[in-house]
C-alpha positions in Angstrom: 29.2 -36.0 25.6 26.8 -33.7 23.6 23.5 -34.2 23.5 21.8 -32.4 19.9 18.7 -31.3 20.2 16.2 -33.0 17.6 16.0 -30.9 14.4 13.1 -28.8 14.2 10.1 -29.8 11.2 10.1 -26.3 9.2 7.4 -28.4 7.3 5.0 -28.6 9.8 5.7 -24.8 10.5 5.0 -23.8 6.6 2.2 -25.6 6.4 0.7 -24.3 9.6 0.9 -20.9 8.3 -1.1 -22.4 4.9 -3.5 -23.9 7.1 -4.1 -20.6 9.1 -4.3 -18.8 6.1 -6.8 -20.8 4.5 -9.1 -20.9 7.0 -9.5 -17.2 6.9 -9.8 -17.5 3.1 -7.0 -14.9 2.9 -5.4 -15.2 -0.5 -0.9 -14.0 -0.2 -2.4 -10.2 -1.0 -4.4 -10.5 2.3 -1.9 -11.4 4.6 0.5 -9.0 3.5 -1.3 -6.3 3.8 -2.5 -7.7 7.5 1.2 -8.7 8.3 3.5 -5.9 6.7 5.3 -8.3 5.1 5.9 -8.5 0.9 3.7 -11.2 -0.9 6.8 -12.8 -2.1 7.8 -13.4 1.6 4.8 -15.2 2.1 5.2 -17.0 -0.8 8.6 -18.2 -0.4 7.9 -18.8 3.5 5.1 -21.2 2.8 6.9 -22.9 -0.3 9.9 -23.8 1.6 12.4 -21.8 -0.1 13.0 -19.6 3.2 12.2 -20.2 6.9 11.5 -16.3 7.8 12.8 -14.8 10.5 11.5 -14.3 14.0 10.1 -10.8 13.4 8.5 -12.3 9.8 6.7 -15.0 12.4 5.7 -12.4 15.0 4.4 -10.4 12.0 2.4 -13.2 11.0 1.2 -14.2 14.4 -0.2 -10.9 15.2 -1.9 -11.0 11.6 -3.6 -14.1 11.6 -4.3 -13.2 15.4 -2.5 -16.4 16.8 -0.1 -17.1 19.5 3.5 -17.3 18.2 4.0 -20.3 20.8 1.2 -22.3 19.1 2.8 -21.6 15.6 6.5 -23.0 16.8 4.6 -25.9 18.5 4.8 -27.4 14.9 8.7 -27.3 15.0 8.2 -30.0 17.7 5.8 -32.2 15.7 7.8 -35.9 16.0 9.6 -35.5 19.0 8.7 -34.1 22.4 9.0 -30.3 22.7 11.0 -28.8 25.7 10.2 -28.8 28.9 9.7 -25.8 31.2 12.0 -25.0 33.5 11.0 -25.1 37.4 11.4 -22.2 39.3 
């Protein structure tokens, strides 16, 4: 039997990454220039169109000075996240 993992909530993620970016008052110009990352990245990232990838997040995280791990929380938001492994 396979057990599938619940499907991650890339909404949550987005609009973590709008919330972060509004609280700094950065406008897309802003964190691009902090990030490295093209405005229409950013754009399409927090719109939905893309999901980014993991080098797009770390980018960001480093920008907006925030652990990646707290921006992936999010993905979990509606089911319980992983646990750690002992050992």
């Amino acid at each position: 039997m396979t057990i599938f993992p619940p499907d991650p909530d890339f909404e949550a993620l987005r609009l973590e990454l709008a919330r972060l970016r509004a609280v700094r008052g950065w406008s897309y110009d802003e964190l691009a220039a902090r990030s490295g990352l093209a405005r229409r990245t950013l754009i399409e990232i927090e719109q939905g169109r893309t999901i980014g990838t993991l080098k797009s997040w770390h980018a960001l995280a480093h920008a907006l000075n925030t652990p990646l791990d707290e921006f992936f929380a999010a993905l979990c938001n509606g089911h319980q996240p992983p646990k750690h492994a002992d050992g």
